[in-house]
VEXKETI-383526 format. One record per residue: residue number from 1; residue in three letters; x, y, z of N, C-alpha, C, CB in turn. Coordinates in steps of 0.02 Angstrom, whole numbers, plus 50000, padded with zeros to 5 digits. Last residue first. Glycine has a CB too. Layout:
NODE   num   residu     n.X     n.Y     n.Z    ca.X    ca.Y    ca.Z     c.X     c.Y     c.Z    cb.X    cb.Y    cb.Z
NODE   NUM      ALA       X       Y       Z       X       Y       Z       X       Y       Z       X       Y       Z
...
END
This chain:
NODE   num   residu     n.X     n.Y     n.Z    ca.X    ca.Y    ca.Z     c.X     c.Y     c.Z    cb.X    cb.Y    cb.Z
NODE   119      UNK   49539   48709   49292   49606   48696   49267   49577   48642   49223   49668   48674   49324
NODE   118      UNK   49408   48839   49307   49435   48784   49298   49501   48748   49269   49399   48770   49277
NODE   117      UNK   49411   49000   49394   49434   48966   49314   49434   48896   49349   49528   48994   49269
NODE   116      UNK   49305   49077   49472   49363   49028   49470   49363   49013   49406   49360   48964   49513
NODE   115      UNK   49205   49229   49430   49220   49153   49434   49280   49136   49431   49193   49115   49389
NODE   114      UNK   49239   49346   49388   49242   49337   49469   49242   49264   49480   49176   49370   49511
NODE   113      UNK   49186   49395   49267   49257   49386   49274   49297   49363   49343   49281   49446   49255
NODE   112      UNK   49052   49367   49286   49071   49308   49265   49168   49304   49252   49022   49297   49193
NODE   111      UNK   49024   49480   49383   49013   49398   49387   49037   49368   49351   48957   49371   49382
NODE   110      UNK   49042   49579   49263   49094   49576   49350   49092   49494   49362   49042   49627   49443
NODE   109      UNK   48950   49541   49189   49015   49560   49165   49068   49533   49223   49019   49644   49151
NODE   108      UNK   48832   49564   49258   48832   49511   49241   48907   49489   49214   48779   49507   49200
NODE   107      UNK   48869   49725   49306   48849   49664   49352   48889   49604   49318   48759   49648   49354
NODE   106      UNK   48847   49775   49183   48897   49777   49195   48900   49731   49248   48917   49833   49200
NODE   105      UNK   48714   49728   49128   48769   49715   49080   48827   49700   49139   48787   49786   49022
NODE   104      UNK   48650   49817   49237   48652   49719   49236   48699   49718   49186   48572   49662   49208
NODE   103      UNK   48690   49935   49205   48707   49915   49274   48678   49815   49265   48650   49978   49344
NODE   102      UNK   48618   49947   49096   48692   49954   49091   48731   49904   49148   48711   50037   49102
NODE   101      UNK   48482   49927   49125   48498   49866   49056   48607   49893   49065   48433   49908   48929
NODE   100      UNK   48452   50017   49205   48451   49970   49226   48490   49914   49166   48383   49965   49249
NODE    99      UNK   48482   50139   49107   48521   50125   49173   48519   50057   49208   48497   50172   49224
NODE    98      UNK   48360   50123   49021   48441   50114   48995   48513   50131   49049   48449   50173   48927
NODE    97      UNK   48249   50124   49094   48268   50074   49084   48338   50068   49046   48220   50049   49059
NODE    96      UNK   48276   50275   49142   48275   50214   49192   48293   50152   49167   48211   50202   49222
NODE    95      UNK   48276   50328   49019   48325   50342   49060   48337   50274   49117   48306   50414   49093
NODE    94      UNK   48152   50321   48991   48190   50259   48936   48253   50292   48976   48187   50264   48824
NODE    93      UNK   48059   50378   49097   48077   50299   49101   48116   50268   49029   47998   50253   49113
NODE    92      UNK   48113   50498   49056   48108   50454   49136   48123   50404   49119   48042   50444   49179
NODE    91      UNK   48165   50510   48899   48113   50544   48955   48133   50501   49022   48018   50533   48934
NODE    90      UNK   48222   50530   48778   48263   50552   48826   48225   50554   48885   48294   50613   48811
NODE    89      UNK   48139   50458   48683   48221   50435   48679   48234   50470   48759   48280   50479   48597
NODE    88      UNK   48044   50560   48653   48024   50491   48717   48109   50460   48726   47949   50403   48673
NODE    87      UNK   48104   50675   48581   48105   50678   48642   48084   50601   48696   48061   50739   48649
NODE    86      UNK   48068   50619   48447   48161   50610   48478   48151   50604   48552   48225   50690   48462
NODE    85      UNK   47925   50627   48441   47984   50580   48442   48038   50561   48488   48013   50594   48401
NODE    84      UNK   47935   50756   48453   47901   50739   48492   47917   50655   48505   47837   50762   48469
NODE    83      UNK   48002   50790   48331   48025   50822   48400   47990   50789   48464   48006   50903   48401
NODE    82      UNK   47918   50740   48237   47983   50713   48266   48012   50743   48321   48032   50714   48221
NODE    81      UNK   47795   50832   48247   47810   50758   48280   47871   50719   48270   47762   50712   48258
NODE    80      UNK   47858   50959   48233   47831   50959   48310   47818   50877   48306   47749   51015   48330
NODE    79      UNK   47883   50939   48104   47933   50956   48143   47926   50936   48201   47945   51013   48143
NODE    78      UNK   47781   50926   48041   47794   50874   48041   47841   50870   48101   47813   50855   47981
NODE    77      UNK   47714   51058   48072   47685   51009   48095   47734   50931   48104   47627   51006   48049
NODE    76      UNK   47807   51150   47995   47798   51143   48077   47774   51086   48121   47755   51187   48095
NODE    75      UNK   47754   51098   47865   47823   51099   47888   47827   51097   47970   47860   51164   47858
NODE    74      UNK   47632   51150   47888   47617   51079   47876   47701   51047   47893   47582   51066   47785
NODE    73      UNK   47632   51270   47910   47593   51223   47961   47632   51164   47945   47506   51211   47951
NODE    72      UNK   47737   51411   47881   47733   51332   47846   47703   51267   47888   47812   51308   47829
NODE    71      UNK   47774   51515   47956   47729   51519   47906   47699   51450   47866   47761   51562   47862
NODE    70      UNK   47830   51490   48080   47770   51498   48086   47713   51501   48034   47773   51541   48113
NODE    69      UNK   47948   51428   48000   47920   51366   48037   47847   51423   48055   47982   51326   48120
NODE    68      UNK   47996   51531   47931   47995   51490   47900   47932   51426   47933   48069   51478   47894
NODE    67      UNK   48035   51628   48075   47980   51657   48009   47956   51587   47965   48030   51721   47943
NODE    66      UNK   48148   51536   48103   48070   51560   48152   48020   51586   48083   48087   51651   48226
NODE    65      UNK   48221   51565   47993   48210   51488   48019   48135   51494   48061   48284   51458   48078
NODE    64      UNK   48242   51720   48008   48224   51676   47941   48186   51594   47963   48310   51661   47895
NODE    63      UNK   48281   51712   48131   48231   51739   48116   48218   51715   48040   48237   51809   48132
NODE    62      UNK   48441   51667   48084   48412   51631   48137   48308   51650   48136   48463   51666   48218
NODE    61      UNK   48484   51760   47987   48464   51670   47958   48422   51654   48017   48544   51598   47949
NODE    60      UNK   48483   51878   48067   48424   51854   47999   48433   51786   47987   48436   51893   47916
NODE    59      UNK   48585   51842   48173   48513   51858   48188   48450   51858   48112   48520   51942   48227
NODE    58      UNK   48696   51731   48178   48680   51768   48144   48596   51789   48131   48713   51747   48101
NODE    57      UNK   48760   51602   48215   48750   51675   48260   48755   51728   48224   48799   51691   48314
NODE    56      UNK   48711   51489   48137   48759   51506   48164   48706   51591   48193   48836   51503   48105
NODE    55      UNK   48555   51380   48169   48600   51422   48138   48652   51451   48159   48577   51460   48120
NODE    54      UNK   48458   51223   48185   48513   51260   48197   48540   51297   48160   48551   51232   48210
NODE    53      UNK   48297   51194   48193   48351   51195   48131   48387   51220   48184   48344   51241   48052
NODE    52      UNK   48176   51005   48191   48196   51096   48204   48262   51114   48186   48193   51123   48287
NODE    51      UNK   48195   50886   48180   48160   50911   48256   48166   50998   48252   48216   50876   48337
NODE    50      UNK   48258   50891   48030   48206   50845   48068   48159   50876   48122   48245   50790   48104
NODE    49      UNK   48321   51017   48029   48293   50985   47976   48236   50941   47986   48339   50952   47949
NODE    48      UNK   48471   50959   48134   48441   51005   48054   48387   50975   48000   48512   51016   47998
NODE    47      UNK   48403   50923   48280   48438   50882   48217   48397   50919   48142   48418   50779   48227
NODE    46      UNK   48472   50943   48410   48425   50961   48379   48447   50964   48308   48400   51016   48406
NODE    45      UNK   48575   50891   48540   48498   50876   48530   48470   50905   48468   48456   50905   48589
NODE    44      UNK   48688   50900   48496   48680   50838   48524   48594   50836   48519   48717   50833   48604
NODE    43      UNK   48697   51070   48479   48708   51020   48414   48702   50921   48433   48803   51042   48381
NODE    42      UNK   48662   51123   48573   48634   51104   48541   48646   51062   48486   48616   51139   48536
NODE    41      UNK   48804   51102   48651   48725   51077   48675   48651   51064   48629   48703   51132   48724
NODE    40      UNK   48871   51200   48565   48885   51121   48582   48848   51089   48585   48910   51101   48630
NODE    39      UNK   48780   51269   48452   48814   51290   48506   48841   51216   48527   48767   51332   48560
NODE    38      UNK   48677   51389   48364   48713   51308   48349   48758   51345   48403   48753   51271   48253
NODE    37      UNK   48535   51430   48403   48572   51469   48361   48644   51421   48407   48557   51572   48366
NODE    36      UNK   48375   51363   48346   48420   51387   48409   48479   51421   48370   48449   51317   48464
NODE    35      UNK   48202   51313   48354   48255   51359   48316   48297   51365   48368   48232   51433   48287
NODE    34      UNK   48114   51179   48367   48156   51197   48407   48194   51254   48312   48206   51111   48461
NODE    33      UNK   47940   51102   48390   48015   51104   48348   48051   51168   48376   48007   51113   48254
NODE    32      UNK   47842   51038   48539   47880   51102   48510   47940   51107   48448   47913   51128   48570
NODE    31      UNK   47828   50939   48628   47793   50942   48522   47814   51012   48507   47675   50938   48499
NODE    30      UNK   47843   50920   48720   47783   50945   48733   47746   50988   48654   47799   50996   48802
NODE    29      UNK   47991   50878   48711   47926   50828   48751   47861   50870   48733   47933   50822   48854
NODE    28      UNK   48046   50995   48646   48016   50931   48601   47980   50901   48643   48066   50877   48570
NODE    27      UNK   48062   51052   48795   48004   51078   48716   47995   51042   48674   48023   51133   48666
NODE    26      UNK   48134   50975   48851   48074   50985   48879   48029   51031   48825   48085   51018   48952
NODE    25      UNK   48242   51000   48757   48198   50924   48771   48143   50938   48793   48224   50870   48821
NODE    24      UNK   48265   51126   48784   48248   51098   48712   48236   51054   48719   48283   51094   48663
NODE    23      UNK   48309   51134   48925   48263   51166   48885   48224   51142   48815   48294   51216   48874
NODE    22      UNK   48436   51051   48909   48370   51010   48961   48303   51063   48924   48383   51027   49083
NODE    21      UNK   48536   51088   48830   48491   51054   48800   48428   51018   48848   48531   51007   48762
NODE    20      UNK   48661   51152   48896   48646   51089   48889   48578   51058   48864   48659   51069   48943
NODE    19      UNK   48689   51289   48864   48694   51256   48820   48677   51171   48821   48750   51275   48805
NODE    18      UNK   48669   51431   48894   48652   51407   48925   48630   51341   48873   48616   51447   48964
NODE    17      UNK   48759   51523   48811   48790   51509   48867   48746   51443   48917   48797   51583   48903
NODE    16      UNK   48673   51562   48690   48747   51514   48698   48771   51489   48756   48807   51549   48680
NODE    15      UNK   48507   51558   48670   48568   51555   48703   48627   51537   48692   48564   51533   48738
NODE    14      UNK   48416   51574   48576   48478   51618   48560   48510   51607   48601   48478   51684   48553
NODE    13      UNK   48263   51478   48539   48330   51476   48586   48395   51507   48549   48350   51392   48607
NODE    12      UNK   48083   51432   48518   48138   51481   48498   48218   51501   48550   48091   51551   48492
NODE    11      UNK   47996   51331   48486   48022   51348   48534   48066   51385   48512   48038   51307   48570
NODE    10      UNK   47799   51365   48441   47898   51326   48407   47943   51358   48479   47951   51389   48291
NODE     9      UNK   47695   51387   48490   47692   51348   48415   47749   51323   48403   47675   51390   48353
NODE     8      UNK   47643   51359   48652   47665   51373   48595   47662   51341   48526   47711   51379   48607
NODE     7      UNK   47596   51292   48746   47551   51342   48736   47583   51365   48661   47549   51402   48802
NODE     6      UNK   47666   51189   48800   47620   51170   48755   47588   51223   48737   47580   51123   48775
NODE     5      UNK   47767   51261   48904   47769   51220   48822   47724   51217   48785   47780   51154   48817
NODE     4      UNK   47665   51270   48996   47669   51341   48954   47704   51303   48890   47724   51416   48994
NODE     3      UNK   47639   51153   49021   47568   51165   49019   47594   51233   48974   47519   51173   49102
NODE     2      UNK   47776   51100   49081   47736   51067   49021   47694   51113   48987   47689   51009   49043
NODE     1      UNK   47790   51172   49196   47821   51200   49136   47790   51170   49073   47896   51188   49136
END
């Protein structure tokens, strides 16, 4: 899926129903800025302005935002590297290492409420 991400210029998303945002990561991973049309899911991943815009459900603002990002490189451009940004926040390994850094917190937590008290 990387290889067709990268074929584009912006990622474009009217879904409502299909709202958890694995799509739109996997398009910022691959430098895509993101148009969507504002929904739960999106509103956790795609930050007005920065990584690409959110609109309400309304087909000219939403095509306005697309029209805006194909006509403006240098706007698009910046877009596609914070998007490209945000996205290392969510990849494999800062998943791995912010599972491992929880699970020792919580470990090291257990252990030390597991010690004997001294009188």
């Amino acid at each position: 899926m990387a290889t067709w991400y990268q074929l584009g210029d912006i990622f474009v998303f009217a879904s409502k129903s299909e709202t958890q945002g694995m799509v739109i990561l996997e398009a910022m991973a691959a430098g895509l800025p993101v148009v969507a049309v504002r929904s739960s899911g999106i509103d956790d991943v795609v930050r007005q302005g920065f990584n690409g815009f959110k609109t309400p459900e309304k087909q000219s603002l939403w095509c306005e935002r697309v029209q805006q990002l194909l006509e403006h490189d240098e706007l698009r451009q910046q877009l596609a590297e914070q998007a490209l940004a945000f996205a290392r926040d969510y990849s494999v390994e800062q998943f791995a290492k912010d599972v491992r850094r929880i699970y020792g917190e919580t470990l090291a937590l257990a252990a030390k409420k597991a010690r004997p008290r001294k009188s």
